[in-house]
C-alpha positions in Angstrom: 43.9 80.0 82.9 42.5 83.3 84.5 38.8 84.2 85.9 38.8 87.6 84.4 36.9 86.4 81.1 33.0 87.4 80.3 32.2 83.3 80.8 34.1 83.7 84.4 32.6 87.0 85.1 29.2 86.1 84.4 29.5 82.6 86.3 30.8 84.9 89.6 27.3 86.9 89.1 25.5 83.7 89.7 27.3 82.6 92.4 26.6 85.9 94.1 23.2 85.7 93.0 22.7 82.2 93.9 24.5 83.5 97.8 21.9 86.7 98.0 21.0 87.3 101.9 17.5 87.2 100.8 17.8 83.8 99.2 19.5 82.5 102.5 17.5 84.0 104.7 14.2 83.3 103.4 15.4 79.6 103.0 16.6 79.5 106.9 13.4 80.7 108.0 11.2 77.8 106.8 13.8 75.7 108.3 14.7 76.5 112.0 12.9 76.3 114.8 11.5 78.8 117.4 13.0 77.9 120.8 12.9 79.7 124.3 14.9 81.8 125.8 17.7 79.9 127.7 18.5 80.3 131.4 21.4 82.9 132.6 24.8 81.8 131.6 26.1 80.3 135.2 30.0 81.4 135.3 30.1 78.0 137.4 29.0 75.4 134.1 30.0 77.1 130.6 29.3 74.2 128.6 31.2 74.3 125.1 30.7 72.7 121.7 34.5 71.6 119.5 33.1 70.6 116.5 35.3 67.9 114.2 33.9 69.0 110.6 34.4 66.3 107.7 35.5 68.0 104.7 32.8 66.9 101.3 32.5 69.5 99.2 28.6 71.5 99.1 27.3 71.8 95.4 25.4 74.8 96.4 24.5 77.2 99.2 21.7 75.5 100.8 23.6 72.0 100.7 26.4 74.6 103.0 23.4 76.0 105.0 21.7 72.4 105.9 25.5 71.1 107.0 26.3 74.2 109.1 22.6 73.7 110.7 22.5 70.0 111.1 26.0 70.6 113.0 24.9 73.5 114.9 21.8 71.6 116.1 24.2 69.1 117.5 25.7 71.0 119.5 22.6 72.8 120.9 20.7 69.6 121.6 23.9 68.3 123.3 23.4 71.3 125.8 26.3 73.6 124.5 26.0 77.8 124.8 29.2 78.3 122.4 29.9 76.0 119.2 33.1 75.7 117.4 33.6 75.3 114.0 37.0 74.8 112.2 39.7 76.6 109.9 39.3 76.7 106.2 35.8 76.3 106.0 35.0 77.7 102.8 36.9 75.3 101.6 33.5 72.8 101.7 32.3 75.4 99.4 34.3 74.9 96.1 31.5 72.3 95.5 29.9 74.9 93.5 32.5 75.3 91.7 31.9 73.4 88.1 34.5 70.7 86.9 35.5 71.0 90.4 36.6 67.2 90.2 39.2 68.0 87.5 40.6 70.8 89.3 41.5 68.6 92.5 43.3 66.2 89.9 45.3 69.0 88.4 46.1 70.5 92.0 46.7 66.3 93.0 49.3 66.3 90.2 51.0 69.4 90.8 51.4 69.1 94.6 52.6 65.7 94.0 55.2 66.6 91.5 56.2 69.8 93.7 56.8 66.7 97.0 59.3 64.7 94.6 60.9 68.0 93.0 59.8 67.9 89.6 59.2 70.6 87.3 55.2 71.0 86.4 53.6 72.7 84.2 51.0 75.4 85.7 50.0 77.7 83.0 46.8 76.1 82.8 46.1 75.8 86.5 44.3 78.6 88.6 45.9 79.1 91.9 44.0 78.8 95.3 44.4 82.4 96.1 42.4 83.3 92.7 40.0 80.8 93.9 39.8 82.2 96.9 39.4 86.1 95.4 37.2 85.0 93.0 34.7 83.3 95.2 34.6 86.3 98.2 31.8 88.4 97.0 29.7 85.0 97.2 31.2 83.3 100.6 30.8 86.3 102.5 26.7 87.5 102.4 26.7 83.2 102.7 28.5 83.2 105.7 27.6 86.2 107.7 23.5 85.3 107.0 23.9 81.7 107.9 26.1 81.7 110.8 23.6 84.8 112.0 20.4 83.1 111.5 21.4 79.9 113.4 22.7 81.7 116.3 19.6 84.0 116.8 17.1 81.1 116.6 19.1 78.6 119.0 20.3 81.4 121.3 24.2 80.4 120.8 27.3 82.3 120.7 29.1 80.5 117.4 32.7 81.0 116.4 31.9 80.3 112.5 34.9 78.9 111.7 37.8 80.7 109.6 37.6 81.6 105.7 40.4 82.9 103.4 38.7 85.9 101.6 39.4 88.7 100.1 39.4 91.9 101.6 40.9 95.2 100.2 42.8 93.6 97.5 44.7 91.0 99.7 43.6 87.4 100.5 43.6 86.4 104.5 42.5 83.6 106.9 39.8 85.2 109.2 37.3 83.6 112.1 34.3 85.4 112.6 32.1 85.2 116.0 28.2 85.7 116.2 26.4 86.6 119.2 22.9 85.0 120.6 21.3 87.4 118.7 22.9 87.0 115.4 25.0 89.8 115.4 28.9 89.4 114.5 30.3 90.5 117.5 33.7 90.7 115.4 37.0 88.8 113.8 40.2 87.6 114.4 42.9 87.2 111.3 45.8 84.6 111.5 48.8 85.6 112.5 51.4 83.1 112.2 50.9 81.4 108.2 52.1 77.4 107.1 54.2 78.2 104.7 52.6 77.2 102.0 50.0 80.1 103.3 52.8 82.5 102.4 53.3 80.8 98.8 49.5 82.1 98.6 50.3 85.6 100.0 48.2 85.3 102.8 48.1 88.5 104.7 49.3 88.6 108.4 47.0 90.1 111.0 48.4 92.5 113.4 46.6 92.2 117.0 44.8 89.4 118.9 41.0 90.4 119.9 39.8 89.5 123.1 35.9 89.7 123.3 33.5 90.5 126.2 30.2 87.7 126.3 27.8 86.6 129.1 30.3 83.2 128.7 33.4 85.0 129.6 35.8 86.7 127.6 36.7 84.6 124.9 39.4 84.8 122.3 40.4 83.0 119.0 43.6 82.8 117.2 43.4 80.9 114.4 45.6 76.9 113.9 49.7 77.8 113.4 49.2 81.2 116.4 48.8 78.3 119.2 52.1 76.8 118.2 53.9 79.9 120.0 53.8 80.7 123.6 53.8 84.1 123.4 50.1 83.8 121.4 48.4 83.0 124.7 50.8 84.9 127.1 49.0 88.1 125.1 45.6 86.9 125.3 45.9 86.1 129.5 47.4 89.3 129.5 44.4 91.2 127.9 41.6 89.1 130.2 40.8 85.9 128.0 39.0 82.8 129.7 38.1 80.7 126.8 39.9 81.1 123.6 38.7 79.4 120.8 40.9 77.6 118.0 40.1 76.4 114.7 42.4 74.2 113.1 43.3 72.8 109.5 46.2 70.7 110.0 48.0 69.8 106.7 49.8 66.9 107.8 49.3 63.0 108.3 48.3 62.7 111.9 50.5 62.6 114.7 49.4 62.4 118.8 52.5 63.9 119.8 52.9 66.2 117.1 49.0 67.6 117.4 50.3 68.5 121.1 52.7 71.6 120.2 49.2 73.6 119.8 46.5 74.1 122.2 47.5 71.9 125.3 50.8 73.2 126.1 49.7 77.0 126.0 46.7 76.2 127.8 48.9 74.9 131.0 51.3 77.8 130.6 48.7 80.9 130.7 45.8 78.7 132.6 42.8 79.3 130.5 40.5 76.8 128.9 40.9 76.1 125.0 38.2 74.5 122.6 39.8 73.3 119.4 37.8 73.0 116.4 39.1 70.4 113.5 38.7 70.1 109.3 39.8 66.8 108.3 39.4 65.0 104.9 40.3 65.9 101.3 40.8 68.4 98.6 42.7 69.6 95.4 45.9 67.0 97.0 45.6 68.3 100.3 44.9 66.1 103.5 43.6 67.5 106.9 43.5 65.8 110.4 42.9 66.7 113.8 41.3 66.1 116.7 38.6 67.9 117.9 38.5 68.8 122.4 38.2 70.7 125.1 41.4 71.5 127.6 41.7 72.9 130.7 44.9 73.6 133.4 45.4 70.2 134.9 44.2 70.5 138.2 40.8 71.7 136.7 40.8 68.0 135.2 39.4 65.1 136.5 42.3 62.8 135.2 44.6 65.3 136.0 45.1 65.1 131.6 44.3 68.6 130.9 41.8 67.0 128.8 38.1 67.6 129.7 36.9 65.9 126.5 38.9 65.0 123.0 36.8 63.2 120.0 38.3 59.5 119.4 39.1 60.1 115.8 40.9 62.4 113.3 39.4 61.8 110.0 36.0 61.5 110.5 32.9 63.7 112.0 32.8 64.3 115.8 31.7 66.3 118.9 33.3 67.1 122.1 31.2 68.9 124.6 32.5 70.0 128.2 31.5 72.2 130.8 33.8 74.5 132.2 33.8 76.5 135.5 35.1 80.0 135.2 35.1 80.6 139.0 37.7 77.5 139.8 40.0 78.8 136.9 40.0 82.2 138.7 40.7 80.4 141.8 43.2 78.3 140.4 45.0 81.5 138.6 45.2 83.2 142.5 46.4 80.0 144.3 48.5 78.1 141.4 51.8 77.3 143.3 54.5 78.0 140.6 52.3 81.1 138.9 54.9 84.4 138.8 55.0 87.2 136.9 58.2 89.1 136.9 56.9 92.5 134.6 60.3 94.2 135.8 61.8 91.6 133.9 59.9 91.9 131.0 60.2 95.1 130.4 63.6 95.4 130.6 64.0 92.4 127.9 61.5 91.6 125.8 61.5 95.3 123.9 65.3 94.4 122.7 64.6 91.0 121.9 61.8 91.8 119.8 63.2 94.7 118.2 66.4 92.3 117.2 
């Protein structure tokens, strides 16, 4: 099966039409509140919002909207300046999709068939990357008017989440972050791709983005990049204090396994990390996570590296935490096994990359 036929073709012009700006906007309006200006940012108590986002698919735009701006609203009331929201978030989305429910059973029976090596039959199943393609021109004005309304009229700096799109003829996996004015202050693409990310030919992005706030600078690779050391080693290198990581974990959940991501790097470059989580459902595929906030051990009060981790991983959650830029400055000038050896580096790390 293909989307390039006049029934496809026209159903794409509704979803677009059915996405418009206008339509979004005008619907936001009547809905959010006028608030005050807040106080000035104080470096000293940065209080964060990790959002844990239950995966249930959204039958239409506004159902997307009034979930986005009930979680939002969360956050603010719980004091946060920056919220958090997950990978693969347009993923919620394919509730607009009709016959939606018999697609996840034909994606059910293939991925399980693919798991216990069988051969399956797939000429009448459309892959996720068309999905994906076809539903862009709709996601994006949804998106970007959404995530830009809510963070003008609660005076938040929100990392949207991630979305796979389509830009320029390839598909890729990319987190946008909105200002307290509503302006998109810019995007990171995901770097290192799950393999079955590369089945989809998910495009690679090629630099990590480090972005100036009244928060701090703040950075955020996307799930798989915090599994790799040298990830964060770039980001402390270009100035990050916060970086920000939405996650989609395709696997059953594991403690010990969830670790190889954001906690480790966080002790080795000494920055704080907020992880957001998608966990639930779709087409065969299962997410879990754990939403939280981490920080270098000393700058903990159990001496964890956790300042505050949701209970669950397959549910809706929170975490909130404040976090004081000063002590990690401190911390980063006084730590007692901190060294950087750039002679070292230099002479190394260009051969062993280039190999």
């Amino acid at each position: 099966m293909n989307l390039t036929g006049w029934k496809e073709r026209l159903f794409q012009r509704y979803l677009i039409w059915s996405c418009r700006r206008e339509k979004i906007r005008r619907y936001l309006r009547d809905s959010l509140p006028s608030l005050p200006l807040p106080d000035p940012v104080d470096r000293r108590s940065v209080r964060v919002g990790a959002l844990q986002v239950k995966l249930e698919l959204c039958k239409s735009p506004i159902a997307f909207a009034d979930l986005v701006h009930r979680r939002v609203k969360e956050a603010y009331e719980a004091g946060a300046r920056l919220v958090v929201f997950p990978e693969y978030l347009n993923l919620l989305l394919f509730g607009m999709l009709p016959g939606i429910e018999e697609l996840e059973k034909d994606y059910s029976t293939g991925i399980a068939a693919i798991a216990k090596n069988e051969q399956q039959e797939q000429t009448d199943v459309i892959s996720l990357p068309d999905l994906f393609r076809f539903m862009t021109p709709a996601v994006q004005p949804l998106i970007f008017t959404t995530f830009s309304a809510l963070a003008a009229s609660y005076h938040l700096y929100i990392m949207a989440g991630s979305y796979t799109i389509a830009d320029q003829g390839a598909i890729v996996n990319r987190a946008y972050l909105y200002d307290p004015k509503g302006e998109l202050i810019g995007y990171q693409d995901k770097i290192h791709l799950l393999p079955v990310e590369e089945e989809w030919k998910i495009k690679r992005g090629k630099i990590f983005n480090v972005f100036e706030s009244a928060l701090g600078r703040l950075a955020m690779p996307v799930c798989m990049d915090a599994t790799y050391f040298e990830t964060f080693r770039i980001l402390e290198e270009r100035g990050a204090e916060i970086v920000m990581l939405p996650i989609a974990n395709l696997e059953a959940y594991n403690y010990w396994l969830a670790l190889r991501g954001i906690w480790p790097r966080v002790q080795e470059s000494l920055l704080f990390g907020v992880k957001s989580a998608l966990v639930g459902s779709i087409a065969g595929l299962t997410f879990t996570g754990r939403a939280g906030i981490f920080a270098p051990l000393e700058l903990t009060s159990n001496r964890d590296g956790v300042l505050a981790e949701v209970d669950c991983f397959d549910n809706e959650a929170l975490a909130i935490a404040d976090l004081n830029l000063d002590s990690l400055h401190e911390l980063r000038c006084s730590h007692p096994w901190r060294d950087h050896n750039p002679a070292l580096y230099r002479r190394y790390f260009p051969q062993v990359y280039k190999r």
